[in-house]
C-alpha positions in Angstrom: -24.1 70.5 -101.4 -27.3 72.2 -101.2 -29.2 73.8 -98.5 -31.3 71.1 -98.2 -29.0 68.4 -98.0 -26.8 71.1 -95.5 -30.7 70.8 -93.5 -30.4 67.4 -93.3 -27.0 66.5 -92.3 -27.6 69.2 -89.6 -30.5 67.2 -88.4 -28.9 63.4 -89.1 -25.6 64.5 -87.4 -25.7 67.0 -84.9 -27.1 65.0 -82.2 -23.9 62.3 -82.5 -21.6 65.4 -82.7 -23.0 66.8 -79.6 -22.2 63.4 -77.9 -18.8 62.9 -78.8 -18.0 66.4 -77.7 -19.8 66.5 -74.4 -18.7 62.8 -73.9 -14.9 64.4 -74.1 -15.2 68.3 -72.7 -18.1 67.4 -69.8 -19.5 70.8 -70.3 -22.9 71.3 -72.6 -22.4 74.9 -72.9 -18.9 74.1 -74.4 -20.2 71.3 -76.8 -22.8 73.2 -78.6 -20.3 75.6 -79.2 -18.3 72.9 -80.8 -21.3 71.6 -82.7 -22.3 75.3 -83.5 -18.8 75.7 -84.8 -18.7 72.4 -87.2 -22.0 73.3 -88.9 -21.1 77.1 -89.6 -17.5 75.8 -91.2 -19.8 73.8 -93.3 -21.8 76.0 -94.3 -18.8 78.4 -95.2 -17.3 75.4 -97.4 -20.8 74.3 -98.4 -20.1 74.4 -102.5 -16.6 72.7 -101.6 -17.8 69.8 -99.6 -19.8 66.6 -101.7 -22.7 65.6 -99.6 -21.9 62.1 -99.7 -18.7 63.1 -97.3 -20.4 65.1 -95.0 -20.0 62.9 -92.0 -16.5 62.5 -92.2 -16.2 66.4 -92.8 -17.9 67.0 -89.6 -16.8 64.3 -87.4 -12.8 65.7 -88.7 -14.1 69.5 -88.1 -15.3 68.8 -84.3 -12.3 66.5 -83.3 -10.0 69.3 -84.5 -12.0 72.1 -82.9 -12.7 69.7 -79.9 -8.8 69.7 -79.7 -8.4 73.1 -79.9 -10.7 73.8 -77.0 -9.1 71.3 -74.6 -5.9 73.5 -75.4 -7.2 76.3 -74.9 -8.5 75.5 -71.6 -5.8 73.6 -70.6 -3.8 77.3 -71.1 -7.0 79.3 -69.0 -7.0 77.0 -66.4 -6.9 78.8 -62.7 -6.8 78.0 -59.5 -10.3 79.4 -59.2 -11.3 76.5 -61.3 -9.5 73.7 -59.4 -11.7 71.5 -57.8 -10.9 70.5 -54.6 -13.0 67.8 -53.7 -11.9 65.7 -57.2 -8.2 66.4 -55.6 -9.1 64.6 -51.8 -8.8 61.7 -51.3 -12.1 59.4 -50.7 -12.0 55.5 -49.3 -14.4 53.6 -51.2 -16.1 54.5 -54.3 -20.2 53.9 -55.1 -20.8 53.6 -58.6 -18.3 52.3 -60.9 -20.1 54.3 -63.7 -18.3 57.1 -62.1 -15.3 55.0 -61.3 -15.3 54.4 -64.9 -15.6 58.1 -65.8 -12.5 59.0 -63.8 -10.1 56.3 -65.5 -11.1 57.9 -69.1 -10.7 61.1 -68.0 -6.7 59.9 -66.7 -6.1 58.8 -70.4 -4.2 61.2 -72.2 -5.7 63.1 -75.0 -5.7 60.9 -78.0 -6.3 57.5 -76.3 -9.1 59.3 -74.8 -10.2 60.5 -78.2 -9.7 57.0 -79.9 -11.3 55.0 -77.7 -14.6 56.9 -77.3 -15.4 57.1 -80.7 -14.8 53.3 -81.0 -16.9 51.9 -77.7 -19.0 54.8 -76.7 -20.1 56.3 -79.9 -19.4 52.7 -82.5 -17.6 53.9 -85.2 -15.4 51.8 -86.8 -11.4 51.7 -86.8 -11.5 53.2 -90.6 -14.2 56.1 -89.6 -11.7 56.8 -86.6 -9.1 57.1 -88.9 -10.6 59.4 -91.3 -12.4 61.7 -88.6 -8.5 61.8 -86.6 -5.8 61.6 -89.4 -4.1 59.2 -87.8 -3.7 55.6 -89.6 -5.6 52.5 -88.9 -2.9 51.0 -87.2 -2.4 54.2 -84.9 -5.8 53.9 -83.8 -5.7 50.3 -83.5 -2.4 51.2 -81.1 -4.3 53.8 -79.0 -7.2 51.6 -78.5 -5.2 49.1 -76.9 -3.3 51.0 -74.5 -6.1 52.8 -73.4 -8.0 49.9 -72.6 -5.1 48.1 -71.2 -4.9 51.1 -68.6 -8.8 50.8 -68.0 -8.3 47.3 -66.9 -5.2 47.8 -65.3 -6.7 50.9 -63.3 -9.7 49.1 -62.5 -8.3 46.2 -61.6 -6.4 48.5 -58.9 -9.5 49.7 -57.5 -11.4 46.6 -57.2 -8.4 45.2 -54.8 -8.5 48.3 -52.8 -12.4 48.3 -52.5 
C-alpha cells in the first residue's frame, strides 16, 4: 500500500471506526485515540498490508485496541469515577433511547461488541467474524443472546412502567 491509497482509507474509514468505538467506550476523547492508534499501526505495517484488505485490518486493529482500553479502564477504575446518580434508583424512565442505551451497556463485552457491529454499524455476520476472530457461528451465538437479553430486559421495564 501506498501513501495514497493509506490517504484514502484514512478518509473512507475513519469516520465508521470512530463510530464503533465511541458507540462501545462513550467517551470521544478515548475514541480518537483508538482511531489515532489504528491508522498509525497502519502506517507502521503499510508495505505489509494489501490495500484491498485494509478495512478488515482496521476494523480487527480497533476492536483489539478497543479491548484493550476497556481493560485497562476496567483496572483504573476509582471510586472518584463512580457515578452515583447511574447507581440510584429512578421510578419511571423518559426516553427509551436511553432505556435502550442502558440494556447494551449490561451486556457483557463480546455480546456487546457483536451485536453493535451487526445492527448499529450493518456489517455482516462474515465481516464480524473477520474484524473479531471469532467464527461465524460464534457470532451468530452472541447475537442471539444479546438480543434475547434486550427483549427480555425490556420487556421487564415496560411491565414496570
Amino acid at each position: 500500500m501506498d501513501v495514497k491509497e493509506f490517504n484514502q482509507s484514512v478518509d473512507l474509514y475513519s469516520d465508521a471506526i470512530y463510530r464503533f468505538v465511541v458507540k462501545n467506550l462513550k467517551d470521544s476523547e478515548k475514541a480518537r485515540d483508538v482511531v489515532q492508534d489504528c491508522f498509525e499501526k497502519l502506517w507502521k505495517r503499510h508495505t505489509e498490508v494489501n490495500y484491498q484488505k485494509v478495512k478488515s485490518y482496521l476494523f480487527t486493529s480497533a476492536y483489539h485496541t478497543l479491548i484493550d482500553q476497556i481493560r485497562r479502564d476496567k483496572k483504573l477504575a476509582s471510586m472518584d469515577q463512580v457515578d452515583v446518580q447511574a447507581m440510584s434508583y429512578e421510578t419511571g424512565y423518559s426516553d427509551l433511547n436511553e432505556l435502550l442505551h442502558k440494556a447494551v451497556s449490561q451486556l457483557p463485552e463480546s455480546q456487546r461488541m457483536v451485536v453493535m457491529m451487526r445492527d448499529y454499524e450493518g456489517y455482516s455476520y462474515q465481516e464480524i467474524s473477520e474484524i473479531t476472530g471469532l467464527s461465524e457461528a460464534q457470532v451468530k451465538v452472541y447475537i442471539f443472546r444479546a438480543r434475547v437479553y434486550l427483549k427480555n430486559y425490556i420487556g421487564q421495564i415496560e411491565s414496570v412502567i
